[in-house]
C-alpha positions as a LaTeX table, in Angstrom:
\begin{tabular}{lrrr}
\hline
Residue & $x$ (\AA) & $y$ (\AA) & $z$ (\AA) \\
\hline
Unk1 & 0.00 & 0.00 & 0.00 \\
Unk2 & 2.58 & 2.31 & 0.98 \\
Unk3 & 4.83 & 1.20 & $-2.08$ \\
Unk4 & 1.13 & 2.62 & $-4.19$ \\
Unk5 & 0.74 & 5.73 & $-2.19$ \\
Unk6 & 4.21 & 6.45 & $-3.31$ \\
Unk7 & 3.71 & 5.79 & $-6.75$ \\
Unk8 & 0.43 & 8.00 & $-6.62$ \\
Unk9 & 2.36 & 11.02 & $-5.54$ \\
Unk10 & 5.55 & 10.56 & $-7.27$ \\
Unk11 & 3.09 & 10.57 & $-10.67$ \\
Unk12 & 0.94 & 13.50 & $-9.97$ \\
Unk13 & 4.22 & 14.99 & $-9.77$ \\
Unk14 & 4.71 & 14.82 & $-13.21$ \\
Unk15 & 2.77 & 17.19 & $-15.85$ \\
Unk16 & $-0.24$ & 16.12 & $-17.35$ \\
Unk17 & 0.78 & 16.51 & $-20.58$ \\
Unk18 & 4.06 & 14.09 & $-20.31$ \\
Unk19 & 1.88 & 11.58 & $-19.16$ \\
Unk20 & $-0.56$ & 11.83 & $-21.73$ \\
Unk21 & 3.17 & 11.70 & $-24.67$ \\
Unk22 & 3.79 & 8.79 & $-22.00$ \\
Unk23 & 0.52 & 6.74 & $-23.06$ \\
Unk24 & 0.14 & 7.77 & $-26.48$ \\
Unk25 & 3.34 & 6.55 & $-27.03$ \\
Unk26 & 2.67 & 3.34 & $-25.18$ \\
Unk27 & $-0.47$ & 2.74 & $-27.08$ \\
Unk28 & 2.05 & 3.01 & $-30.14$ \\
Unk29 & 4.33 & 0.76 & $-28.44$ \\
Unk30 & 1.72 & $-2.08$ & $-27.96$ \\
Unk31 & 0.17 & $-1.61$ & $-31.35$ \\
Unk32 & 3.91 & $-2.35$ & $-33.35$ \\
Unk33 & 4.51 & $-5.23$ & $-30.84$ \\
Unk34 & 0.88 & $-6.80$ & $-31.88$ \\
Unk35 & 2.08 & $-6.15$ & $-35.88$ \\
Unk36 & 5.39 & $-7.95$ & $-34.59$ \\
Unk37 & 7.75 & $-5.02$ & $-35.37$ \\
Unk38 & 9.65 & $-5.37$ & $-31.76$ \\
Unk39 & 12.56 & $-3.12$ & $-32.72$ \\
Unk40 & 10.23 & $-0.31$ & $-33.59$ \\
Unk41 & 8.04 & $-0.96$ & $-30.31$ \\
Unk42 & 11.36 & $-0.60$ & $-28.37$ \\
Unk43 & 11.52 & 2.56 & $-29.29$ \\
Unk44 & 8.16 & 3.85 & $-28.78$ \\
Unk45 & 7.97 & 2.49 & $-25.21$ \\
Unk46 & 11.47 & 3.89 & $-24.75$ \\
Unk47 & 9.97 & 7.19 & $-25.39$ \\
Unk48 & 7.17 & 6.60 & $-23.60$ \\
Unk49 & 9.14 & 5.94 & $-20.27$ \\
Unk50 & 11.29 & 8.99 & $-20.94$ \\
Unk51 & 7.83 & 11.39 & $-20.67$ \\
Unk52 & 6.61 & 8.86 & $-17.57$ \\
Unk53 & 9.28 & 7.19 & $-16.16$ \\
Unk54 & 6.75 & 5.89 & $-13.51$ \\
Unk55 & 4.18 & 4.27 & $-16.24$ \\
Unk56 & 4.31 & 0.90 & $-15.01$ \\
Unk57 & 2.74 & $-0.43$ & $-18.36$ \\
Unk58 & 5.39 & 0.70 & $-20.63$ \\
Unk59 & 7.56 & $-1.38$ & $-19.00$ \\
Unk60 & 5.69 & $-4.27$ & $-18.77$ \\
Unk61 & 5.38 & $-4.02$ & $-22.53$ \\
Unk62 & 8.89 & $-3.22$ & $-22.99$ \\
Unk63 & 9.72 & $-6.65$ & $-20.93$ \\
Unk64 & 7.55 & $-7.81$ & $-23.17$ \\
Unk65 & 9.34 & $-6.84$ & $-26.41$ \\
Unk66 & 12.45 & $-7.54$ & $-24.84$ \\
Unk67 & 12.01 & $-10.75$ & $-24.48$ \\
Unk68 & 11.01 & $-11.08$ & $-28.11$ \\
Unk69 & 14.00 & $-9.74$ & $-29.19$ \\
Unk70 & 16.12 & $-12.10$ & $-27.03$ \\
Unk71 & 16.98 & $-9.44$ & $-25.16$ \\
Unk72 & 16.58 & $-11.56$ & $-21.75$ \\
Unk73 & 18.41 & $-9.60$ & $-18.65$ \\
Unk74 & 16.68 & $-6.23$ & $-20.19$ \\
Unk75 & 13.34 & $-7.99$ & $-19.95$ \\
Unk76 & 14.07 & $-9.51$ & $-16.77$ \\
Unk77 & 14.97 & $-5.84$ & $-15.14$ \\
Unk78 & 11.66 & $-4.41$ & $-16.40$ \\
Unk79 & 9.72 & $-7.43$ & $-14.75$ \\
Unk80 & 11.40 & $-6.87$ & $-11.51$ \\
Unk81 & 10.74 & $-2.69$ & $-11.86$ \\
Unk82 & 6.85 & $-4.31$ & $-12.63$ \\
Unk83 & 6.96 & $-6.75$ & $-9.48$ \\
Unk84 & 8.49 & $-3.98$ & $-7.01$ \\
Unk85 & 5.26 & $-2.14$ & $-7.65$ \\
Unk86 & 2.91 & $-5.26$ & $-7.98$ \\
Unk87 & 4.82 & $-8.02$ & $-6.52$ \\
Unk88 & 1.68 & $-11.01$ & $-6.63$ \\
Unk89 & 1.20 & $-10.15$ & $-10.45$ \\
Unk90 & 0.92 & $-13.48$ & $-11.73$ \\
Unk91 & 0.93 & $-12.81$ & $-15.08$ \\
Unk92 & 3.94 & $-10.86$ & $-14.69$ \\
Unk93 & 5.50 & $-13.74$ & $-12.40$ \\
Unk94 & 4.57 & $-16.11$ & $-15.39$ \\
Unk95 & 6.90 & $-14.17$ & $-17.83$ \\
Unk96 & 9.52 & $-13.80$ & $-15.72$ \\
Unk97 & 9.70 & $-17.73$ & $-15.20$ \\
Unk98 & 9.09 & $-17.81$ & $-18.89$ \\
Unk99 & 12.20 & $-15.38$ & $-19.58$ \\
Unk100 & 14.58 & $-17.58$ & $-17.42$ \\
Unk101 & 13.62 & $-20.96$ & $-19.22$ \\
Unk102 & 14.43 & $-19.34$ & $-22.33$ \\
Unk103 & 17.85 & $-18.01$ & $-21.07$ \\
Unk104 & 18.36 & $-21.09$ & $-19.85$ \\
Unk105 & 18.58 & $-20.40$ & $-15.92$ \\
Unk106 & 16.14 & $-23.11$ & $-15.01$ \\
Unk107 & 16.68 & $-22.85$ & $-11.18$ \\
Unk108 & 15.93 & $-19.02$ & $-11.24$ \\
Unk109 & 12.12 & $-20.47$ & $-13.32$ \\
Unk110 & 11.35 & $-22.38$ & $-11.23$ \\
Unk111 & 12.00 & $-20.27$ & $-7.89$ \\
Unk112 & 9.87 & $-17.60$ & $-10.04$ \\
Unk113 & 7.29 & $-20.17$ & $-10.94$ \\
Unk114 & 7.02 & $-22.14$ & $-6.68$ \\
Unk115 & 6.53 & $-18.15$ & $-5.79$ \\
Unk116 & 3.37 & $-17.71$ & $-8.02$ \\
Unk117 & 2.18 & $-21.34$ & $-7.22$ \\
Unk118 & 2.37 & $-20.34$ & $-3.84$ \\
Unk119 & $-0.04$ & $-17.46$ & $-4.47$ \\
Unk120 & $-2.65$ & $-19.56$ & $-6.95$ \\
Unk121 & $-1.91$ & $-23.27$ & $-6.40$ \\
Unk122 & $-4.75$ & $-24.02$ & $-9.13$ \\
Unk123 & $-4.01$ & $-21.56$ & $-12.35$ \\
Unk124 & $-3.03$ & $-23.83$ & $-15.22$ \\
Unk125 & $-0.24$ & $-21.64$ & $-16.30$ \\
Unk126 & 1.59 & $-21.85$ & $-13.45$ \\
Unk127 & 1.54 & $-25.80$ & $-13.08$ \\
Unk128 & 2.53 & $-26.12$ & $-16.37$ \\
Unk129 & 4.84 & $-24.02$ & $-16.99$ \\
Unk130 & 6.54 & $-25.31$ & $-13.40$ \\
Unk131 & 6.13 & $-28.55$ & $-14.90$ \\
Unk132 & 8.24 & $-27.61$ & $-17.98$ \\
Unk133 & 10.86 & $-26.24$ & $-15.71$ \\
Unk134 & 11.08 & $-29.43$ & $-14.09$ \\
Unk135 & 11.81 & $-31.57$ & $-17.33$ \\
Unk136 & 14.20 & $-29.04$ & $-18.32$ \\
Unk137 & 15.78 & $-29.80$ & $-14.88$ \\
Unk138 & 15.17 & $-33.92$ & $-15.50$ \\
Unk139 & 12.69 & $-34.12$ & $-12.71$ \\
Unk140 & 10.46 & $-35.98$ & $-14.45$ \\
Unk141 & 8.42 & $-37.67$ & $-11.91$ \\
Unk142 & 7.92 & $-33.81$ & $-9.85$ \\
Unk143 & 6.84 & $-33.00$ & $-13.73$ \\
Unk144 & 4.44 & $-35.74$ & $-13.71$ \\
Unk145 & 3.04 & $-35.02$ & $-10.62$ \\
Unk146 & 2.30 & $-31.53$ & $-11.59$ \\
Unk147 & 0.99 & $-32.45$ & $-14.94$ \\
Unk148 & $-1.24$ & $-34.69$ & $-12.89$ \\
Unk149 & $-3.04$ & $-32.14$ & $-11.01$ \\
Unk150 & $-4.46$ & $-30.60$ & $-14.03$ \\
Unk151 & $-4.77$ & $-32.70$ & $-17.06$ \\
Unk152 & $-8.26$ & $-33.93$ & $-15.31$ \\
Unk153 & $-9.90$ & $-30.24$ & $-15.86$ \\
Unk154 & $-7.84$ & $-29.58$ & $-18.93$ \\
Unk155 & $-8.09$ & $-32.47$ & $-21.11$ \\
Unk156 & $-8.12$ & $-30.84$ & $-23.99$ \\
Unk157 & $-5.05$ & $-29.62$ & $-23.19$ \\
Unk158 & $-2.46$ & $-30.90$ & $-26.48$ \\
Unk159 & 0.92 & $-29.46$ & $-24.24$ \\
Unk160 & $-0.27$ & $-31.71$ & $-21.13$ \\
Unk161 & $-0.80$ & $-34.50$ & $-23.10$ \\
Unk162 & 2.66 & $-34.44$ & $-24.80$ \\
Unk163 & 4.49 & $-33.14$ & $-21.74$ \\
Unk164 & 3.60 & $-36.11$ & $-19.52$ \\
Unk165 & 4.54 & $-38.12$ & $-23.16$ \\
Unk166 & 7.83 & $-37.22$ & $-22.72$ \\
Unk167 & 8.01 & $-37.31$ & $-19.01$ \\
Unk168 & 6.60 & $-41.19$ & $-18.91$ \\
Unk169 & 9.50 & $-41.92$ & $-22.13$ \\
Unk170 & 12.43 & $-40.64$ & $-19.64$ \\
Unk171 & 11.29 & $-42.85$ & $-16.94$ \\
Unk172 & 11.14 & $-45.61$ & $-19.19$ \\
Unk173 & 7.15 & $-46.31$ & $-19.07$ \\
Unk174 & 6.26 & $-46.38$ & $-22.70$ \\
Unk175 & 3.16 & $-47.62$ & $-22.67$ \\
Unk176 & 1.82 & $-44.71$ & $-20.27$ \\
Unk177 & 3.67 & $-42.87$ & $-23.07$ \\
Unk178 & 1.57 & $-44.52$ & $-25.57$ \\
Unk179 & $-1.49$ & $-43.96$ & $-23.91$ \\
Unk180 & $-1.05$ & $-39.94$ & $-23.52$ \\
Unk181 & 0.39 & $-39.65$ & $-27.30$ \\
Unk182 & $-2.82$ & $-41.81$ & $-28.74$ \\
Unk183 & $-5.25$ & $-39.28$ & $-26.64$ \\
Unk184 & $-3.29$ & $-36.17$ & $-28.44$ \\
Unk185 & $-4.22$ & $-37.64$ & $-31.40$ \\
Unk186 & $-7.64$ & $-38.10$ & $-30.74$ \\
Unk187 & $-7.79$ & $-34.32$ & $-30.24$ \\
Unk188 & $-5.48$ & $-33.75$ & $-33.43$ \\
Unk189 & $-5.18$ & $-36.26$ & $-35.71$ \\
Unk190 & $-2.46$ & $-34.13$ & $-37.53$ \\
Unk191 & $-0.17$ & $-33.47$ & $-34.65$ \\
Unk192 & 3.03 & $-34.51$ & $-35.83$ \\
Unk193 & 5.02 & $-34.34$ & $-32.67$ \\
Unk194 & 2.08 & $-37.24$ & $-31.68$ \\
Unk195 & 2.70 & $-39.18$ & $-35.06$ \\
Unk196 & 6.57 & $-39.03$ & $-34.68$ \\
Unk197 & 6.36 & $-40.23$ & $-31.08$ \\
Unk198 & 4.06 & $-42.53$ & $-31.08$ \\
Unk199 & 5.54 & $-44.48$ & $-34.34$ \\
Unk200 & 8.72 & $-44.47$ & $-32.00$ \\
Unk201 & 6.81 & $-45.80$ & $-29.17$ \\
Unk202 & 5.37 & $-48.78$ & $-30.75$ \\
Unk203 & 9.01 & $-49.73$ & $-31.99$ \\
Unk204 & 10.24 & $-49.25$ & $-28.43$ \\
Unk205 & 6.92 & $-52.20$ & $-26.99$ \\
Unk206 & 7.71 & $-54.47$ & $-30.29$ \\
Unk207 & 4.18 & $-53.71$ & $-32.20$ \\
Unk208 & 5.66 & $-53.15$ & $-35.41$ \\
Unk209 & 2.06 & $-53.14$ & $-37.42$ \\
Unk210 & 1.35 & $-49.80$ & $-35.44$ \\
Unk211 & 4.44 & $-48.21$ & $-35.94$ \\
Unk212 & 4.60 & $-49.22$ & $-39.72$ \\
Unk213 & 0.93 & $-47.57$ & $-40.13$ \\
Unk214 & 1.99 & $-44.12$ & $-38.65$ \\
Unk215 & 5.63 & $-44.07$ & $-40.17$ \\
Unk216 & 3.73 & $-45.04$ & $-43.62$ \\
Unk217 & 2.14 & $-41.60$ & $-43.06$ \\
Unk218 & 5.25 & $-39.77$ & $-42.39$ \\
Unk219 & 6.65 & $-41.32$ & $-45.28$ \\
Unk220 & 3.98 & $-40.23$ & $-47.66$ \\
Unk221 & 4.55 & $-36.72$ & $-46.38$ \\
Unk222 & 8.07 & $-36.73$ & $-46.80$ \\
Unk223 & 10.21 & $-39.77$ & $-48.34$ \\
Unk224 & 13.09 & $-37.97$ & $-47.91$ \\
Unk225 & 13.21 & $-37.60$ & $-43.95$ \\
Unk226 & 16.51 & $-39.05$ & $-42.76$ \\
Unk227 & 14.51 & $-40.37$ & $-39.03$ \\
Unk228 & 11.69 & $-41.73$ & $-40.99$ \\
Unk229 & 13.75 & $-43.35$ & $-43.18$ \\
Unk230 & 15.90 & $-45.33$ & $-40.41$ \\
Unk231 & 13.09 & $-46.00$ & $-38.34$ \\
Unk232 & 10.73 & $-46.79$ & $-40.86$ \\
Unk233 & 13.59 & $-49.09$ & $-42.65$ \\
Unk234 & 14.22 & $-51.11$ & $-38.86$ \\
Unk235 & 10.27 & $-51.75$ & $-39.26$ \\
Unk236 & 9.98 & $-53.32$ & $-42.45$ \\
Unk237 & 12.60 & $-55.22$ & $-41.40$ \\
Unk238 & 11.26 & $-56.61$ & $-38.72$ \\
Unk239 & 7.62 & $-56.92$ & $-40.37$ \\
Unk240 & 9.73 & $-59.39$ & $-43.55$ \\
Unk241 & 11.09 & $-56.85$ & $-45.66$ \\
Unk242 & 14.71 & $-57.01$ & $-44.84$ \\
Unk243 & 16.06 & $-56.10$ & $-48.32$ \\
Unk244 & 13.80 & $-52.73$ & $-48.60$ \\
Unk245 & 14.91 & $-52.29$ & $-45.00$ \\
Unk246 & 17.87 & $-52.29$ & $-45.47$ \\
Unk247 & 17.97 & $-49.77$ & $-48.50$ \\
Unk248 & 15.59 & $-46.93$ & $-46.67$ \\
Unk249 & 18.39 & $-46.89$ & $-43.36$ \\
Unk250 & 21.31 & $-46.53$ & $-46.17$ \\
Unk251 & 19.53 & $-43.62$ & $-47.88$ \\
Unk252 & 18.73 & $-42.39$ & $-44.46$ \\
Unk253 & 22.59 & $-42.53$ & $-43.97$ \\
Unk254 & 23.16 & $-40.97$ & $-47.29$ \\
Unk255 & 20.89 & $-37.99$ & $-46.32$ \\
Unk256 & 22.22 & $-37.51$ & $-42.86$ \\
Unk257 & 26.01 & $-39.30$ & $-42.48$ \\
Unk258 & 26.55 & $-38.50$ & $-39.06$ \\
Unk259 & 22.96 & $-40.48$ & $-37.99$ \\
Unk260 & 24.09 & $-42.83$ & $-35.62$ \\
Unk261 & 21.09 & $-44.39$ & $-34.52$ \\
Unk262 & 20.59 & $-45.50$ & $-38.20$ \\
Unk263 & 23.83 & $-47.24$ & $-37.60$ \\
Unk264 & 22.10 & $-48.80$ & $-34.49$ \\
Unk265 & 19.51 & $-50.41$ & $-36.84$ \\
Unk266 & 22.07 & $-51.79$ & $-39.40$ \\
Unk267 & 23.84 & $-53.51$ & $-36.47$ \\
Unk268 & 20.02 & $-55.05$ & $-35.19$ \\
Unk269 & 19.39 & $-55.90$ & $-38.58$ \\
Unk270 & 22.35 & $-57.87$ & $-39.67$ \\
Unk271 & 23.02 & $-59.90$ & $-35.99$ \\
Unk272 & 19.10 & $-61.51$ & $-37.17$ \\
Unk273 & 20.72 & $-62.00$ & $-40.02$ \\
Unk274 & 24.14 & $-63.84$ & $-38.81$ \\
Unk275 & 26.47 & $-61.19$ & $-40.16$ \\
Unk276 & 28.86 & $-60.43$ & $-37.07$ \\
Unk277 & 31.18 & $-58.41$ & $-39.46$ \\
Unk278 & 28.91 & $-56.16$ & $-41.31$ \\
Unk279 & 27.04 & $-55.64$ & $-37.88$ \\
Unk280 & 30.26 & $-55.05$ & $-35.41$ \\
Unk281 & 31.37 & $-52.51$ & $-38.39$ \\
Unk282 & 28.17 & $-50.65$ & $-37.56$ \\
Unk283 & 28.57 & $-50.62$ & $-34.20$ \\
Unk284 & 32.26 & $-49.07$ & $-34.13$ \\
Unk285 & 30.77 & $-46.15$ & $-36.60$ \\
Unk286 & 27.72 & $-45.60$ & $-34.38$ \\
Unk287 & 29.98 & $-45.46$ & $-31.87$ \\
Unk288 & 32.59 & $-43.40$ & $-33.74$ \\
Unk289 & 29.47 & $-41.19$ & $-34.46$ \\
Unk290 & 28.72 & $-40.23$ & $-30.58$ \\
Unk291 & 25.76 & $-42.95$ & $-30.30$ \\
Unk292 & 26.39 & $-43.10$ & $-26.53$ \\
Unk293 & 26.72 & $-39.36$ & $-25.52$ \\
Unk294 & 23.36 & $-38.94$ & $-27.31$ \\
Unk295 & 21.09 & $-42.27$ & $-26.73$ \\
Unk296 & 22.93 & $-44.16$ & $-23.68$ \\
Unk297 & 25.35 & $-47.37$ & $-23.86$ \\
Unk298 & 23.01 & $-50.08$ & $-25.76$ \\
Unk299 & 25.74 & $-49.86$ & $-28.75$ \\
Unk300 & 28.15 & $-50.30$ & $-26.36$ \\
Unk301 & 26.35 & $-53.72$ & $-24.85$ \\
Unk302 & 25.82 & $-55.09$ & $-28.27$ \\
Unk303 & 29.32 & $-54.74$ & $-29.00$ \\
Unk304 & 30.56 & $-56.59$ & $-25.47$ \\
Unk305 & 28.03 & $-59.60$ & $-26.18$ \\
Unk306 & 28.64 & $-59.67$ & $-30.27$ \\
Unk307 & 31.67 & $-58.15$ & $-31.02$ \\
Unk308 & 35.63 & $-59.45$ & $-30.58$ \\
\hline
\end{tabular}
C-alpha cells in the first residue's frame, strides 16, 4: 500500500501533458509489438518511459518486447521494476519464469514459478509451466506429478498431453507414453510431434504393425526424412522386408552421415541375419558417431556380447 501511495504522488508529480506523450506513445508501443515489429516498439515504449518514467505499463510491454527480441536480462529488469510495484502479479511472475527458461537459468524459473504457485496453487499456467521447468531440470516424476493435477480439468489440453509423453518416455514407461500420445491424437489427428512419437513408441513395446501404419504416413509426407527413413527401414525389417529395409536406413545414412542411430539399426538388422562383421562394423561407426553421448550405452552392450 505504501509502495502505491508512493507511486500516486511521485506521478501527480509529473505534468499532465508528459503523461498523456507517456501513453500515447505506449499505445504506439503495444500496437507495433501486436504487428510484430519489436525493434520499432522498443523505441516507442522507450519514449514513452522517458515522458513517464513511472508508467508501469510501458515497461511491462517493454519486458515484453524484450524478451522477443532475445533481449533476456533487459526484460528480466523491467519485470522486476513491474513486481516492485505489484509483486503477486501473476501474469507478470509467469513471464519472468518464462524469460529464465528461455535463457536457460532453469533454477531461477522455477524459484519464479514455486513463488506464483504459492499465491494460486490451481491456475493452469503456473503448473505447467513449473512442470516444464522441471523436465528441463530432468525431474520428471515432480513433472508428472504436476501435470497430474491438471490434465483432469484440462483435457483438452495438447501441451499436457505431450508433456507427460515425454516425461513417462524418460522414466522408461512407454506404454503410459503410448497412452497420452494416442489421446493427443484423438484431439489432433495431424499433430506430428504425436505421429513421430508414437511411431517411436510402438518400436520401443515391439508392435511393429502400429508403428509401420503411422511411419507409412510420415513417409507419404516426406520420403526424404533421414529419421523416418531409419526407423521406418528397422520396421519393415522386422515386419519381412529385410532387403527394402535395409535400403531406406542406407539412404537415411546418405541424407544424414553422421545419424548414428541408423547405424544402431544396421547392427540389429544384420546380428538376425548372422552377419557379425557387417554388424560389429556398424557398431564401431555408431559409436565413432557419438551414439552413446546422445542415446545411452546399448551400442556399447551389443558390442561386449557380439563383437571381438
Amino acid at each position: 500500500m505504501r509502495k502505491l501511495i508512493l507511486l500516486f504522488l511521485l506521478t501527480a508529480a509529473i505534468s499532465s501533458q508528459a503523461q498523456n506523450k507517456s501513453n500515447i506513445s505506449l499505445q504506439k508501443g503495444i500496437k507495433l509489438y501486436s504487428l510484430g515489429k519489436y525493434n520499432q516498439a522498443i523505441n516507442k515504449l522507450n519514449k514513452s518511459i522517458k515522458y513517464n518514467p513511472l508508467n508501469i505499463n510501458a515497461y511491462y510491454w517493454r519486458a515484453n518486447t524484450n524478451s522477443k527480441l532475445k533481449n533476456y536480462n533487459e526484460a528480466i529488469i523491467d519485470y522486476n521494476k513491474v513486481l516492485t510495484i505489484y509483486p503477486d502479479d501473476i501474469q507478470v511472475l509467469i513471464l519472468k519464469g518464462i524469460t529464465y527458461q528461455d535463457m536457460g537459468k532453469y533454477e531461477e524459473s522455477l524459484k519464479i514459478f514455486n513463488k506464483a504457485y504459492e499465491i494460486d496453487s490451481s491456475q493452469y499456467n503456473i503448473i505447467v509451466n513449473r512442470a516444464s521447468t522441471y523436465m528441463s531440470l530432468k525431474e520428471y516424476e515432480l513433472a508428472i506429478n504436476d501435470l497430474n493435477k491438471i490434465v483432469v480439468n484440462h483435457f483438452d489440453s495438447v501441451y499436457v498431453h505431450l508433456y507427460l509423453a515425454e516425461c513417462y518416455n524418460y522414466t522408461n514407461q512407454p506404454n503410459l507414453s503410448i497412452e497420452q500420445l494416442e489421446i493427443v491424437l484423438q484431439l489432433d489427428s495431424t499433430n506430428q510431434n504425436a505421429i513421430q512419437n508414437l511411431a517411436f513408441n510402438y518400436i520401443t513395446v515391439k508392435d511393429y504393425p502400429k508403428s509401420a501404419i503411422l511411419y507409412e504416413r510420415l513417409y507419404q509426407q516426406d520420403p526424404n526424412n533421414e529419421y523416418t527413413l531409419s526407423n521406418y527401414g528397422y520396421v519393415k525389417h522386422k515386419l519381412g522386408q529385410t532387403d527394402t529395409a535395409l535400403a531406406m536406413i542406407k539412404k537415411s545414412i546418405k541424407i544424414f552421415p553422421n545419424n548414428s542411430y541408423a547405424y544402431k539399426y544396421l547392427a540389429l538388422i544384420y546380428l538376425d541375419l548372422n552377419d557379425s562383421e557387417k554388424a560389429c562394423k556398424a557398431i564401431e561407426k555408431g559409436l565413432e558417431l557419438g551414439f552413446t553421448r546422445n542415446y545411452g550405452d546399448e551400442l556399447l552392450e551389443l558390442k561386449k556380447e557380439n563383437c571381438q
